[in-house]
VEXTOR-554746 format. One line per 8 residues: number of its first residue (from 1); their letters; for each residue x, y, z of C-alpha. Coordinates in pm, 1 decimal. Layout:
N
NUM> A> X/Y/Z  ... $
END
This chain:
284
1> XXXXXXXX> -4157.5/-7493.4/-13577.6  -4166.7/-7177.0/-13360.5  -4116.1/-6920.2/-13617.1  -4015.4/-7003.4/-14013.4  -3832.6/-7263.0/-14003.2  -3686.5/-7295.0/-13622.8  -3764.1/-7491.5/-13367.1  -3791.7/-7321.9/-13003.8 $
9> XXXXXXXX> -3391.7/-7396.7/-12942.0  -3285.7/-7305.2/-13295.7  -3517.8/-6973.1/-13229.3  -3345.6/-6917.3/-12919.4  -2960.3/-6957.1/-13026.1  -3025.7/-6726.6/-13363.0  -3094.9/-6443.1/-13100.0  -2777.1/-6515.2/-12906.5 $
17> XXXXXXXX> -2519.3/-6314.7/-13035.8  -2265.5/-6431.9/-12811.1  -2222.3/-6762.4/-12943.4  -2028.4/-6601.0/-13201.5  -1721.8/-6549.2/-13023.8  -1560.8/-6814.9/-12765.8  -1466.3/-6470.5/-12567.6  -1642.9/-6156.6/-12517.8 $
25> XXXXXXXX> -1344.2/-5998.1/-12297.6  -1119.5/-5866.0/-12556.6  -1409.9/-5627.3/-12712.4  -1541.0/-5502.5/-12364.3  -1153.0/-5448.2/-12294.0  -1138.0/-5226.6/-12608.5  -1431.4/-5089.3/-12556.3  -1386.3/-4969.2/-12238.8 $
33> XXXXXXXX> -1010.4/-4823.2/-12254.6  -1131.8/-4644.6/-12611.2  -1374.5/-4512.2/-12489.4  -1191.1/-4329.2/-12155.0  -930.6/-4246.5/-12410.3  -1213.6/-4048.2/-12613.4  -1391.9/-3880.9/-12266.2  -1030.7/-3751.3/-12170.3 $
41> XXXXXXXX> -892.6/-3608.7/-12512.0  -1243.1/-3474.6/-12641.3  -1465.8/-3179.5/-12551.3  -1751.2/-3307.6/-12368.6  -1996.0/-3255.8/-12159.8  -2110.3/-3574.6/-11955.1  -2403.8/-3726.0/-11768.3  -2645.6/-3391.3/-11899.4 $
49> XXXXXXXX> -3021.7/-3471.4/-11800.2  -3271.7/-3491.2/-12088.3  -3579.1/-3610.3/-11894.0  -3683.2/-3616.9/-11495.7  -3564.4/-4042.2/-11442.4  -3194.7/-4115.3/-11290.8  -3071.8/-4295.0/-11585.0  -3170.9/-4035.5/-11851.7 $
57> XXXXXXXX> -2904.7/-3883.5/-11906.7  -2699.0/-3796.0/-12233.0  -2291.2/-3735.7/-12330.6  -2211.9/-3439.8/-12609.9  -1902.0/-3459.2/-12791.8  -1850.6/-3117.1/-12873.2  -1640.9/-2979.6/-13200.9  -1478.4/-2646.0/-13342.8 $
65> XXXXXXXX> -1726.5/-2593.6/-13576.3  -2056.4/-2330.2/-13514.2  -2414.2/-2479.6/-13635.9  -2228.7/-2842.3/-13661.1  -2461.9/-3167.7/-13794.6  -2604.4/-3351.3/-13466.9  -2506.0/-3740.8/-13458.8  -2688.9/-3886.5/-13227.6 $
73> XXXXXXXX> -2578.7/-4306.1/-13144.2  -2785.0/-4519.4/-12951.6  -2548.7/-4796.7/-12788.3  -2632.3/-5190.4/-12818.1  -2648.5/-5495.0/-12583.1  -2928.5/-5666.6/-12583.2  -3181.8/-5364.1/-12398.1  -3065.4/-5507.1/-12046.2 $
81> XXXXXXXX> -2685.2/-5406.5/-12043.8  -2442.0/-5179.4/-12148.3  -2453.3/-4741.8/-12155.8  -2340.9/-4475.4/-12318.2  -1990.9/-4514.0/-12210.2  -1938.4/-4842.6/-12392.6  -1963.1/-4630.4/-12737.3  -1762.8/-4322.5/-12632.1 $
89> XXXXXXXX> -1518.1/-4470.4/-12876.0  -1744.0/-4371.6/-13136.8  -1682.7/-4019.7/-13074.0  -1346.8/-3934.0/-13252.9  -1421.2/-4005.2/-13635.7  -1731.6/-3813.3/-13618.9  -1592.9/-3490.5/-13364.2  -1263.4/-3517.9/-13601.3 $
97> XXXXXXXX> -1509.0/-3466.0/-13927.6  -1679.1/-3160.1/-13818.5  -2035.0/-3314.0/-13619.9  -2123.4/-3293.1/-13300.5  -2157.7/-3647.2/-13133.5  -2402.9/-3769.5/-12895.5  -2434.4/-4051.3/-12664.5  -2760.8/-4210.2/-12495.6 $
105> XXXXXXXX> -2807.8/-4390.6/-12203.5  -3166.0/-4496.1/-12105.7  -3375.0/-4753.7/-11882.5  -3304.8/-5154.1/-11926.7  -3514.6/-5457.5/-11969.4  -3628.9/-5609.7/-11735.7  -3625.6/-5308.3/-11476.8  -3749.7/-5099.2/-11782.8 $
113> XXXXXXXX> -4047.1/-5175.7/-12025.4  -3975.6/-5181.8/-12382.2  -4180.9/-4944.4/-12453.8  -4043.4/-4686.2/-12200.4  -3699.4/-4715.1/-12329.4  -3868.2/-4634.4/-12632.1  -4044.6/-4345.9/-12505.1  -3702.2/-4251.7/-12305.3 $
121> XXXXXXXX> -3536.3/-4216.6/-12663.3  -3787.3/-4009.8/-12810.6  -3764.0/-3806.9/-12524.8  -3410.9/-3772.0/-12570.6  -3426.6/-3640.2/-12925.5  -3668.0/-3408.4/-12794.6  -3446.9/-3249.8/-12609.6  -3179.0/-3222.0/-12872.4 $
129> XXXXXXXX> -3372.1/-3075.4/-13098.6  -3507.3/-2784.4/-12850.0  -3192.8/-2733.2/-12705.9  -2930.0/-2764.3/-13024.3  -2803.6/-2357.9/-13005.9  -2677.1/-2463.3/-12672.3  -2409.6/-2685.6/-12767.1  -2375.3/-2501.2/-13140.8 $
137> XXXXXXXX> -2518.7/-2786.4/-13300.3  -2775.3/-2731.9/-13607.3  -3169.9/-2841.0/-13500.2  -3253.0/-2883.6/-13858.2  -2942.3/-3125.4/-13892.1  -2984.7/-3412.7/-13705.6  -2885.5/-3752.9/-13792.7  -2940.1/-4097.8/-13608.0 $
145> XXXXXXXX> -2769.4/-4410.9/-13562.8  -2734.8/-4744.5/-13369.2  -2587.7/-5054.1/-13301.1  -2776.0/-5407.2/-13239.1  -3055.6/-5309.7/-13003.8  -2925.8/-4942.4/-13020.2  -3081.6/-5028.8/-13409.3  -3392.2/-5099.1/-13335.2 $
153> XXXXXXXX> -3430.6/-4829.5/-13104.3  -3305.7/-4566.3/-13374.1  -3561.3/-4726.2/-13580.2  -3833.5/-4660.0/-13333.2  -3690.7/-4299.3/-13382.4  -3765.7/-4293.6/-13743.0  -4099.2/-4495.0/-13674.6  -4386.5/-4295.6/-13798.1 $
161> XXXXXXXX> -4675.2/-4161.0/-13573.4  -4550.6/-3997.3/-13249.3  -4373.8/-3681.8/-13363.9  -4635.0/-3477.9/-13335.5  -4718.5/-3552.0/-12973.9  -4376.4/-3495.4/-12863.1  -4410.4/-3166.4/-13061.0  -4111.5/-3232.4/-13277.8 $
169> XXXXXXXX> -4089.5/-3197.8/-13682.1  -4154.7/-3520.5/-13909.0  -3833.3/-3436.5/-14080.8  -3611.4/-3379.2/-13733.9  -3415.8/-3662.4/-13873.4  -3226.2/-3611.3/-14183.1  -3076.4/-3948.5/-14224.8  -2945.0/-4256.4/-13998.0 $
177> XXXXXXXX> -2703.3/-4527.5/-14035.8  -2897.4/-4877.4/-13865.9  -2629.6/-5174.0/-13800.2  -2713.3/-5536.5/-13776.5  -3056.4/-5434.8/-13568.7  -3373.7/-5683.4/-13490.1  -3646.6/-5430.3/-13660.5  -3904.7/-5691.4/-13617.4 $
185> XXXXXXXX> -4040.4/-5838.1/-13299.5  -4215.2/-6096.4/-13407.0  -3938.4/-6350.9/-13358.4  -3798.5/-6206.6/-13054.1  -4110.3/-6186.3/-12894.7  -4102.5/-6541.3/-12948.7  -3759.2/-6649.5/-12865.6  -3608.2/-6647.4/-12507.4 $
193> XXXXXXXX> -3519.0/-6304.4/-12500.0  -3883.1/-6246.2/-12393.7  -3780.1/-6398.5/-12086.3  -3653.8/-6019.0/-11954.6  -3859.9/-5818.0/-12220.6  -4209.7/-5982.1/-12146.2  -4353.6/-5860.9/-12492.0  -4689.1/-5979.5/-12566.6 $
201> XXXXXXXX> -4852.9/-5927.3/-12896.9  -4997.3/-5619.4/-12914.1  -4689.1/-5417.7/-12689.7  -4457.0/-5646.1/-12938.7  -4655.3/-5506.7/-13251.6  -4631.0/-5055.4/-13034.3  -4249.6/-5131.8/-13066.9  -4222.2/-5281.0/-13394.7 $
209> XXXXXXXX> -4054.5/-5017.8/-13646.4  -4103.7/-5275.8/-13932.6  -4477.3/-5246.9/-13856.2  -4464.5/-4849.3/-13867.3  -4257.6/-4742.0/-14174.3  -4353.4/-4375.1/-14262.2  -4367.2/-4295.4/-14608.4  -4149.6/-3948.4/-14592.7 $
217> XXXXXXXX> -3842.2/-4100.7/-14384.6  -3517.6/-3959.6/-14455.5  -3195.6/-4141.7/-14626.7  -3091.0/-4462.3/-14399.0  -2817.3/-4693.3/-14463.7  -2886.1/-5047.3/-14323.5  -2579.8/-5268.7/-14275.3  -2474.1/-5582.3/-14103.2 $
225> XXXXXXXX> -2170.0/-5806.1/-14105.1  -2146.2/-6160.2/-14322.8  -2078.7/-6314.9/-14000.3  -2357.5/-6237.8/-13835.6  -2639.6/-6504.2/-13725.7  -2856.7/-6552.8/-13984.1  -3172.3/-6365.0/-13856.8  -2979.6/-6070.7/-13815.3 $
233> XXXXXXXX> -2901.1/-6099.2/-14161.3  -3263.1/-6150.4/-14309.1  -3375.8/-5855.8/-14020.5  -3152.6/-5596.1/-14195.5  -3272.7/-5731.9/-14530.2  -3650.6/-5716.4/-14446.0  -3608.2/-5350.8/-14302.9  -3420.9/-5240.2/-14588.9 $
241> XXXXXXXX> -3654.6/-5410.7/-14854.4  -3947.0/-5248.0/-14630.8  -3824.1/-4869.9/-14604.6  -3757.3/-4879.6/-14992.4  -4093.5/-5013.3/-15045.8  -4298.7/-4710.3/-14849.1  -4071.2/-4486.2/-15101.3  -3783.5/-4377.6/-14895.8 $
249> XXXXXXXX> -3392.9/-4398.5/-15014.2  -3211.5/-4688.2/-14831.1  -2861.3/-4817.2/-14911.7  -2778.5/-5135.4/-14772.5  -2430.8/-5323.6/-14707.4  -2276.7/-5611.6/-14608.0  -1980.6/-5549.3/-14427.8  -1720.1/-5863.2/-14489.3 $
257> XXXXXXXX> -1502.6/-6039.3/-14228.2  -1743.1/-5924.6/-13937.0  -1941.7/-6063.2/-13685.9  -2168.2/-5867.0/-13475.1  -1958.9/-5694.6/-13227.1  -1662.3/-5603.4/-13511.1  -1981.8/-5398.0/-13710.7  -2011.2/-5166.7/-13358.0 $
265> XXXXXXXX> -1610.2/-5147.4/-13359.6  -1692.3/-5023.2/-13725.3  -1803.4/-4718.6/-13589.5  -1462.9/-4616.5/-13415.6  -1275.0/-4570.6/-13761.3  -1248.1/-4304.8/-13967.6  -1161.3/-4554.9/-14264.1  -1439.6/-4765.8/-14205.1 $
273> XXXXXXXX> -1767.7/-4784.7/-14450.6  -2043.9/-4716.7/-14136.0  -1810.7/-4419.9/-14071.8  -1814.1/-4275.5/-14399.5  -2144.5/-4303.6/-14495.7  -2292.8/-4168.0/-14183.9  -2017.9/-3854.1/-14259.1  -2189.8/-3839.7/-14625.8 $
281> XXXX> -2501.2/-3803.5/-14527.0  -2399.7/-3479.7/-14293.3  -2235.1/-3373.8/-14603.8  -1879.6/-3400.3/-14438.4 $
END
């Protein structure tokens, strides 16, 4: 056994999302025409630099309201594929309920460390923060989400110790919405993911946001669907269990009839549960 009770090929296939659908097509179809639907009817400013690399660069959803919550979404796939464009479909339900919505794209494995994309993130909310009055958005109203990998990068957000050196608040966050993520690396350090990540121990354990759980972190919601491979299951219910334990507020929900890419459509309707708590937690 590899890791509790997998072998090396059981390991491997529980971090293979796409084995859950015979056809990926129809979602990257939806995503994509959604999301050029969203970047032609909305306000918004694209491809706006937060840091000095090429793929740095951020999307702001703008809307009609002055000092507006922040939303910031950090998209999935893996850390070697996908950008900000693939979630522009997010946009709408948040924009339509009064926040400002904003869109990441950053370095990917294996061209990119893990632990630059992770300092490319921070860096990112750095710059959101110091330059909120720009777009009308609030800096003391901030909230965080993310999808899959997009997860455990929002995680790494709320991750305790690096604030300070970035010279950013410990409560810049006020709350974040974390959807069928891997929050520890442990097992995918060990599975064949690390094939493109190339994680050994100790930049596995840097990374790890269920290894650096502050103790003043704000309101999260933690959700994944019932059809989801099982470690993505137990991953949401570790992190959960964990971020209640060091004291903070965490919901958690189980979102029925959905595998892992119908949780990130989630996200694209007003009606849906991820939508509605994330607009609760902006008080919206």
């Amino acid at each position: 056994m590899i890791y509790l009770n997998y072998t090396q090929a059981e390991l491997d296939a529980q971090y293979n999302q796409a084995t859950l659908v015979p056809d990926l097509s129809p979602y990257m179809e939806h995503w994509n025409k959604a999301g050029a639907e969203a970047r032609e009817k909305l306000d918004c400013k694209l491809d706006i630099a937060y840091g000095p690399g090429e793929v740095e660069l951020l999307d702001i959803f703008s809307c009609k309201q002055d000092l507006a919550p922040i939303h910031v979404h950090l998209h999935g796939g893996a850390w070697r594929r996908m950008d900000k464009e693939h979630v522009s479909y997010h946009a709408p339900p948040f924009v339509d309920a009064g926040a400002i919505f904003i869109t990441l794209n950053f370095g990917l494995a294996p061209e990119y460390a893990l632990e630059d994309i992770v300092g490319q993130v921070r860096l990112a909310l750095k710059w959101v923060w110091n330059n909120a009055n720009t777009f009308k958005g609030d800096q003391d109203w901030i909230f965080l989400s993310g999808i899959s990998s997009g997860a455990h990068l929002a995680a790494t957000i709320l991750a305790d110790g690096w604030r300070d050196s970035f010279g950013l608040p410990e409560d810049v966050i006020k709350g974040a919405v974390l959807a069928s993520g891997p929050y520890d690396l442990e097992p995918v350090r060990l599975s064949a993911r690390n094939e493109y990540l190339n994680l050994d121990q100790a930049s596995a354990d840097r990374s790890n946001p269920l290894k650096h759980i502050p103790h003043n972190g704000p309101p999260i919601l933690v959700c994944w669907g019932d059809g989801e491979l099982a470690e993505f299951q137990r991953q949401g219910e570790a992190f959960a269990t964990a971020w209640q334990k060091a004291g903070n507020l965490c919901n958690s929900l189980i979102l029925e009839n959905c595998n892992h890419f119908d949780v990130g459509n989630l996200f694209g309707r007003a009606d849906s549960a991820i939508v509605k708590a994330a607009c609760a937690q902006m008080s919206l």
